[in-house]
C-alpha positions in Angstrom: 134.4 -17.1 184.5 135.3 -18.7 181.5 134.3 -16.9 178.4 131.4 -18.7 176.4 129.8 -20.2 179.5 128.4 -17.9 181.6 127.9 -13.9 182.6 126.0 -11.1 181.5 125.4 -10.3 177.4 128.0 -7.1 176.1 125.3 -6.9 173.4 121.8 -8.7 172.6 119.6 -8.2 169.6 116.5 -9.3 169.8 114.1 -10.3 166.5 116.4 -8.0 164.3 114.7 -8.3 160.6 115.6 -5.9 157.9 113.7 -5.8 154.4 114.7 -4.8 151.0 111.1 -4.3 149.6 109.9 -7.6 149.0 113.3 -8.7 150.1 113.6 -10.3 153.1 117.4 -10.2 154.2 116.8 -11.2 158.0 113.9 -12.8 159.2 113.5 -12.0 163.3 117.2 -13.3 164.3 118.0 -13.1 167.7 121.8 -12.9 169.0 123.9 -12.4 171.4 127.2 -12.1 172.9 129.0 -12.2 176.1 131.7 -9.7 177.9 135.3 -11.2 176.4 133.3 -14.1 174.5 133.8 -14.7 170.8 131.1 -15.7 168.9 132.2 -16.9 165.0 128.8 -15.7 162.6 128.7 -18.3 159.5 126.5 -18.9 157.0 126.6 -18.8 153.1 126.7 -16.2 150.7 122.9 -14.3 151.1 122.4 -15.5 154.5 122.3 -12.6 156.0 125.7 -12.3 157.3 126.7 -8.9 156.2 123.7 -7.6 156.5 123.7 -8.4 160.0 127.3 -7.2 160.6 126.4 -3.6 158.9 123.2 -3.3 161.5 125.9 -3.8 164.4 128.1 -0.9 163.3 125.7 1.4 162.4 125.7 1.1 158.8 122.4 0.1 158.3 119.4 0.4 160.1 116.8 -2.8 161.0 113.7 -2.5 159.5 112.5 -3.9 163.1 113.8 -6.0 166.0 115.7 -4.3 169.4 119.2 -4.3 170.6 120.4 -4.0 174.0 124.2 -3.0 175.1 124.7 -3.3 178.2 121.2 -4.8 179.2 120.2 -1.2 177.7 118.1 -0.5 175.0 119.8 1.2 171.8 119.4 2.5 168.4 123.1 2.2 166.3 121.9 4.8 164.2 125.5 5.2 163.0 128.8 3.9 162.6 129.3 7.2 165.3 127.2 6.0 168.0 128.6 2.6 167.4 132.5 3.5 168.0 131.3 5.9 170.7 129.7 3.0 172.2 133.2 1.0 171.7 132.2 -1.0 168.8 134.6 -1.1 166.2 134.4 -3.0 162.5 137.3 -4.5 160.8 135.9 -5.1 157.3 137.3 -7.9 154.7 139.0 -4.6 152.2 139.8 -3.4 156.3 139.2 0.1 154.9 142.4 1.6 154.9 143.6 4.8 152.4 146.3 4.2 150.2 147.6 7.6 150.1 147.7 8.1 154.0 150.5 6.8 156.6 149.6 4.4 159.1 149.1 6.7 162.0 146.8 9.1 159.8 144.8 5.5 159.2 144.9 4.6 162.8 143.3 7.8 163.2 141.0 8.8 160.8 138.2 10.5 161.5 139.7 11.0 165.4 142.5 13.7 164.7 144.2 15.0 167.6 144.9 18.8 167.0 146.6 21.6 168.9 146.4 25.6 168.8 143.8 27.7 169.4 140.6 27.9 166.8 140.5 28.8 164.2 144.0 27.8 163.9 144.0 24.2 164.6 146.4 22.2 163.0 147.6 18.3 162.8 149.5 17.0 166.0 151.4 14.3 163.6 154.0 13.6 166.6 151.6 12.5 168.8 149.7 11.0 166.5 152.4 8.8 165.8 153.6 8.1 168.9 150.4 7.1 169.8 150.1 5.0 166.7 153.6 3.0 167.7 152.2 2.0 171.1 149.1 0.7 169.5 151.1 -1.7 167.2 153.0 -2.9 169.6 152.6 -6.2 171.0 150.4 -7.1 167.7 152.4 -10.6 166.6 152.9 -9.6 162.9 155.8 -7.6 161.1 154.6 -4.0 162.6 154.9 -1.6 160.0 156.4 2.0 160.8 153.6 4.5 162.2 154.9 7.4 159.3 154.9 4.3 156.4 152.9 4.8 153.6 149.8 2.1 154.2 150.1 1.5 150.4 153.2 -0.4 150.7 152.2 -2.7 153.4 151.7 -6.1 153.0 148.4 -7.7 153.7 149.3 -8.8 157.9 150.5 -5.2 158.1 147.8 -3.9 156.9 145.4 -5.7 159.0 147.8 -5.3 162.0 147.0 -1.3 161.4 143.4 -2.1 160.9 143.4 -4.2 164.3 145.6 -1.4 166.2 142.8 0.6 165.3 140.4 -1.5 168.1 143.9 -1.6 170.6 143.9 2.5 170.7 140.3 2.9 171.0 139.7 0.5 173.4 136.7 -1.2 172.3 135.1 -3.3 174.4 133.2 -4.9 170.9 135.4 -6.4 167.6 133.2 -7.2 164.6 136.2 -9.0 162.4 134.7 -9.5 158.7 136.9 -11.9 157.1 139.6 -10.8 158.6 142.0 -13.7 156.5 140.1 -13.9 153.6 143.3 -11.9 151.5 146.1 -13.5 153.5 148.6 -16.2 152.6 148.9 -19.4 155.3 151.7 -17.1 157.7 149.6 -13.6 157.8 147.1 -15.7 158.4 148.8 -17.0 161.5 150.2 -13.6 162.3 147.1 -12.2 162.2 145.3 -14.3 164.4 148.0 -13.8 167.1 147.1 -10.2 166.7 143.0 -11.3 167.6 144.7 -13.8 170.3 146.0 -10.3 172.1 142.6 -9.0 172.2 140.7 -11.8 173.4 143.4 -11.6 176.2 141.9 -8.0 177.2 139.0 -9.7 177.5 137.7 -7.8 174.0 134.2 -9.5 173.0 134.6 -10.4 169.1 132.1 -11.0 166.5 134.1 -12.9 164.1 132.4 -13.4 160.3 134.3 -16.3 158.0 133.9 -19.5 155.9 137.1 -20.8 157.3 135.8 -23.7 159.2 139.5 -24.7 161.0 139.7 -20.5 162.1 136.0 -20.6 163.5 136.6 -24.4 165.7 139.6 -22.3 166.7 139.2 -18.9 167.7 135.3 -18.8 168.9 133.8 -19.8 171.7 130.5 -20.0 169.9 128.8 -20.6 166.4 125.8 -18.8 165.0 124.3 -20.5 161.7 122.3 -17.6 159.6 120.7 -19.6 156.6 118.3 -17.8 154.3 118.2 -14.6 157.1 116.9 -16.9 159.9 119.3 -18.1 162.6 119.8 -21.9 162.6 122.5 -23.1 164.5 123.9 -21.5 167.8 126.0 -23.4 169.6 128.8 -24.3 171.7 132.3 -24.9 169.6 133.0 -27.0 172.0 129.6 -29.4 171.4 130.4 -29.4 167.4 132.9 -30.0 164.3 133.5 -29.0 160.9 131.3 -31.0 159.5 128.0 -30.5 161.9 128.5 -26.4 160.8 128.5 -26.9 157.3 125.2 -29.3 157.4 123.7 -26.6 159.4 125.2 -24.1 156.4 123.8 -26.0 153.5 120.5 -27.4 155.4 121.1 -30.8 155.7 120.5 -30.4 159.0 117.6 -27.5 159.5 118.2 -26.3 163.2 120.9 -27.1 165.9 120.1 -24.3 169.0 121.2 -25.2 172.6 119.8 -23.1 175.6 122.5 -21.3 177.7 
């Protein structure tokens, strides 16, 4: 199977809307995406975008609308049930601490521990060890797991946030501009990284106004415009050019049956 083209949907939401008040953020979208397909989500500012990205991982919850995983019915009602599920989120400030190592990143909020309660402490050499494995193979300059994330540059520091989706082993990536801070080589370096997980067959939900990135990392485009879905598409069947008319509505709609 090539990835894009056929086989059963890793996660479908159908009619998601979500409401501010009067406020409508997103207006019945339906989406889906494959088992190792990526899908590139576009749109500009106040489309809906983030919104859409936050009801995923169990930020937010949809004011109405159902998702499925798995061809199964779900409520993400937190960023919990979404990592249990093996959806991870790599957000544009990648949400790292400053005054943590990158192993104590890598697993924050996941801890392992030893002794016997309630004397449980931090099993750092594990940690770490762990950690290393996770970074390697990741095509950027892999920090140290004991380094101090706050003197990373900015591919290392997504390299820890992506090593994050390598240890867990999720089966769903939701990258949110995940070069928007990065000069023209961590911006290659990182998207070697994102080549790796594709290659584990890793679905990915990729969020960016980079127009060359999303013609060549995704499989498919989604248009949100104004919190309704526009465009959803092939990559194959489009350019540059036919994605940002879809964007800025010079063209209104652009949806091909699959």
């Amino acid at each position: 199977m090539t990835p894009g083209t056929s086989g059963a949907a890793l996660l479908e939401a159908r009619g998601v809307r979500k409401s501010y008040g009067p406020v409508h953020a997103l207006r019945g979208v339906d989406f889906r995406v494959r088992k190792g397909e990526t899908v590139a989500l576009v749109g500009d500012n106040g489309a809906g975008k983030s919104t859409f990205v936050k009801i995923l991982s169990g930020a937010i919850q949809p004011t109405g609308g159902e998702i499925l995983f798995d061809g199964r019915p779900i409520a993400i009602s937190s960023t919990e049930v979404a990592r249990n599920l093996g959806i991870e989120t790599v957000y544009q400030d990648l949400g790292l601490c400053d005054n943590l190592s990158v192993a104590d990143n890598i697993f924050l909020g996941r801890e392992r521990t030893w002794g016997i309660a309630p004397l449980r402490f931090l099993d750092k050499r594990s940690m770490r060890a762990a950690a290393d494995d996770a970074l390697k193979g990741l095509s950027v300059n892999v920090p140290r797991a004991d380094a101090n994330v706050s003197g990373l540059s900015g591919g290392q520091r997504q390299a820890v946030a992506l090593a994050r989706t390598k240890l867990w082993k999720s089966s769903l990536v939701l990258l949110d501009e995940p070069t928007a801070a990065l000069g023209v080589q961590e911006t290659k370096r990182a998207m070697d990284a994102v080549r790796k997980l594709q290659e584990q067959g890793i679905s990915i939900v990729l969020i960016s106004h980079n127009m060359p990135l999303v013609m060549e990392m995704s499989h498919r485009v989604v248009v949100l415009r104004h919190g309704t879905k526009v465009g959803d598409v092939p990559t194959a069947s489009v350019n540059g050019d036919d994605i940002v008319s879809l964007i800025t509505g010079a063209r209104q709609t652009w949806i091909e049956a699959a």
